[in-house]
C-alpha positions as CSV (number, residue, x, y, z in Angstrom):
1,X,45.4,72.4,52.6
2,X,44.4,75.2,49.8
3,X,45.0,72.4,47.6
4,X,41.8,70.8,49.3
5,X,40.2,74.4,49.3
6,X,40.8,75.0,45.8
7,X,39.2,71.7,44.4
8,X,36.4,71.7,46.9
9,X,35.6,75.5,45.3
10,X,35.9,73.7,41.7
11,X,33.4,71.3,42.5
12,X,30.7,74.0,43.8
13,X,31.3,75.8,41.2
14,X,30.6,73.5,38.9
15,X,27.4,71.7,40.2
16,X,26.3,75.6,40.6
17,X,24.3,75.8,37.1
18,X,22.4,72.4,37.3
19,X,19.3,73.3,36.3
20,X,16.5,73.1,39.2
21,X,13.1,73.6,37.1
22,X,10.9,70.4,36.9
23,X,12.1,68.7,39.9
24,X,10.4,66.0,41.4
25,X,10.0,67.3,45.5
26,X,12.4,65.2,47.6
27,X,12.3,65.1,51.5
28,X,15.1,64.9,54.1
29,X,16.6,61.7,54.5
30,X,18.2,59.9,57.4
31,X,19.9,56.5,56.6
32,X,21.3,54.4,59.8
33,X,23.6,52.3,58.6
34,X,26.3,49.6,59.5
35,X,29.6,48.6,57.5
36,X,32.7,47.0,57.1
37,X,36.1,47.4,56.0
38,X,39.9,48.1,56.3
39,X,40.9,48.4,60.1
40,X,40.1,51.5,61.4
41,X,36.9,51.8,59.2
42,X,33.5,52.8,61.0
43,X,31.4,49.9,61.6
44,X,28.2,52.2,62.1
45,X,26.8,55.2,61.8
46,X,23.8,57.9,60.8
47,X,23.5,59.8,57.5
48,X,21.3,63.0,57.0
49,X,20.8,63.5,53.4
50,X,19.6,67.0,52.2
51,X,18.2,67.7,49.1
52,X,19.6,70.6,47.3
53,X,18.4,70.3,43.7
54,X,17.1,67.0,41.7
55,X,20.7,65.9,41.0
56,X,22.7,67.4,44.2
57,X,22.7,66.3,47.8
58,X,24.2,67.4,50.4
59,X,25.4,64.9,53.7
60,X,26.2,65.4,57.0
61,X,27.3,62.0,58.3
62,X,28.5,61.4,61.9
63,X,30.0,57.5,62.4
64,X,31.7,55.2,65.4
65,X,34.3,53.0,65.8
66,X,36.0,51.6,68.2
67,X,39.9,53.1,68.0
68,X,43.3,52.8,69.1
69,X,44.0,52.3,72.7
70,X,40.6,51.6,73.2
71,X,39.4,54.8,72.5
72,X,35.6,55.6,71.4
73,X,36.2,57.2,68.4
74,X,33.7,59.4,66.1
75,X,34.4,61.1,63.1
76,X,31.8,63.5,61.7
77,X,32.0,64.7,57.5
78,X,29.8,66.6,55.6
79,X,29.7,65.6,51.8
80,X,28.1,66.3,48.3
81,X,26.1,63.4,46.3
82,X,25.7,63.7,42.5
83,X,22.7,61.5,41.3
84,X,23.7,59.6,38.3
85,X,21.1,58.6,35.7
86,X,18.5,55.9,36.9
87,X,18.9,52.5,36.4
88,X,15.2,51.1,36.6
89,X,14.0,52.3,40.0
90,X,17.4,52.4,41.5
91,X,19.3,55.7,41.4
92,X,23.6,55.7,41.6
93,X,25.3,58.4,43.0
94,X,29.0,59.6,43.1
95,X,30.3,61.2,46.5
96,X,32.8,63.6,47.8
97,X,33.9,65.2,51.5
98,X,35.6,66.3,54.0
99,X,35.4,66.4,57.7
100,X,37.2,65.4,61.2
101,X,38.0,62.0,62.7
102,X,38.8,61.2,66.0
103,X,41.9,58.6,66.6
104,X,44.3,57.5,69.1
105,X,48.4,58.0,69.2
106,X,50.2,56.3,71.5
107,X,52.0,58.2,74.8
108,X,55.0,56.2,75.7
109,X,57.5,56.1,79.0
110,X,60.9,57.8,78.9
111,X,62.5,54.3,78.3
112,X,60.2,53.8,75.3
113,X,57.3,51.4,76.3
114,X,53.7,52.9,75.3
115,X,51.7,53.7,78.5
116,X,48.1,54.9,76.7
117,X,46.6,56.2,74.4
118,X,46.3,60.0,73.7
119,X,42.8,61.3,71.9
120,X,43.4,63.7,68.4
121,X,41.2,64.7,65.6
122,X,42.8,64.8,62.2
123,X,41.3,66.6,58.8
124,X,39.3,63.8,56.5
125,X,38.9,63.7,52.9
126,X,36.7,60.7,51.1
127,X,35.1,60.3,48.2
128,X,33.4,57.2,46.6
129,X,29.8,56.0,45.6
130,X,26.9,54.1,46.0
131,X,23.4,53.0,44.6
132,X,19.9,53.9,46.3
133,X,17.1,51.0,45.6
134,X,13.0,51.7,46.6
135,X,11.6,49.7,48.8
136,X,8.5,51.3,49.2
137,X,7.4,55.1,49.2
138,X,9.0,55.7,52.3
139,X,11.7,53.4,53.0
140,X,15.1,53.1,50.1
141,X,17.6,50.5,50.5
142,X,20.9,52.0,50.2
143,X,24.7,50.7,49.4
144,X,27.6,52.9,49.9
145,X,31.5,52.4,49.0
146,X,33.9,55.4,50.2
147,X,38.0,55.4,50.1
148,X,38.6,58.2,53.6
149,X,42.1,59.4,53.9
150,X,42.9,61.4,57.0
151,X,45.8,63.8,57.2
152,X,48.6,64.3,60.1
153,X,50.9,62.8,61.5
154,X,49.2,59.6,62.2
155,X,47.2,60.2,59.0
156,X,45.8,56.9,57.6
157,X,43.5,55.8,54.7
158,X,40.5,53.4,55.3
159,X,37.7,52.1,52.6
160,X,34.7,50.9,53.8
161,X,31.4,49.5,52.4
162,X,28.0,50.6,54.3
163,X,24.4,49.2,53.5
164,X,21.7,51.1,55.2
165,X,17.9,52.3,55.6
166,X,17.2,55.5,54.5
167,X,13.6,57.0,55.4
168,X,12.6,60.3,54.8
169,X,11.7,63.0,57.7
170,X,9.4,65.5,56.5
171,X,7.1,66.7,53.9
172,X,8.4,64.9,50.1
């Protein structure tokens, strides 16, 4: 777990210095989005992107998925996006988190048979990409790929691809 610590404190401190003179002004962004992917993978979710300078992002992103045992799962990270150089109108980004997911173990009988499913939340990490495409002033058309690994016990390791509309909420 420093591990995780020590590489997340790496990362700020590297992005720190980006400059943040002649910016263009960039709202708030929510995306909605729906996916697929390995089992266990969120099929759909919401995104809230925050600008932090012209390059940096930060991501709050809570997603659903329907888990073990028939559990309604959610899983909640919060991530950093790094704006790559643009590609005509479309903008690439790389993307890196951490946060908690929800998931189901099984509770079994003293002779061994499973008898439900028991609810835990286990530490996430993910990291991946994705490119942002205009479709008009207001409205951007955006792909995302992310690799998730979740620690524990039960901890597992998902990839998922989401494709999504992200509008902007506030002043740009």
């Amino acid at each position: 777990m420093r591990a995780y610590t020590s590489v997340f404190a790496m990362i700020l401190a590297t992005l720190q210095p980006l400059p943040v003179g002649a910016q263009e002004a960039r709202a708030v962004e929510v995306t909605p989005y729906v996916g697929i992917g390995t089992a266990g993978a969120s099929p759909f979710g919401a995104a809230v992107t925050f600008p932090v300078t012209s390059t940096l992002s930060l991501e709050t992103d809570v997603a659903y998925r329907r888990g073990e045992g028939r559990i309604h799962a959610l899983g909640s990270s919060t991530s950093l996006l790094f704006a790559l150089p643009r590609i005509g109108d479309s903008t690439p980004y790389v993307a890196a988190g951490i946060g908690l997911s929800e998931y189901g173990t099984p509770v079994f009988f003293s002779n061994g048979r499973p008898i439900g499913t028991e609810a835990r939340v286990a530490l996430t990490m993910n990291a991946g990409g994705g490119i942002r495409m205009p479709m008009n002033d207001a409205l951007d058309l955006r792909t995302d790929a992310r690799w998730f690994k979740s620690f524990g016990r039960q901890g597992s390791e998902q990839f998922r691809v989401t494709q999504g509309i992200s509008f902007d909420v506030g002043k740009k």
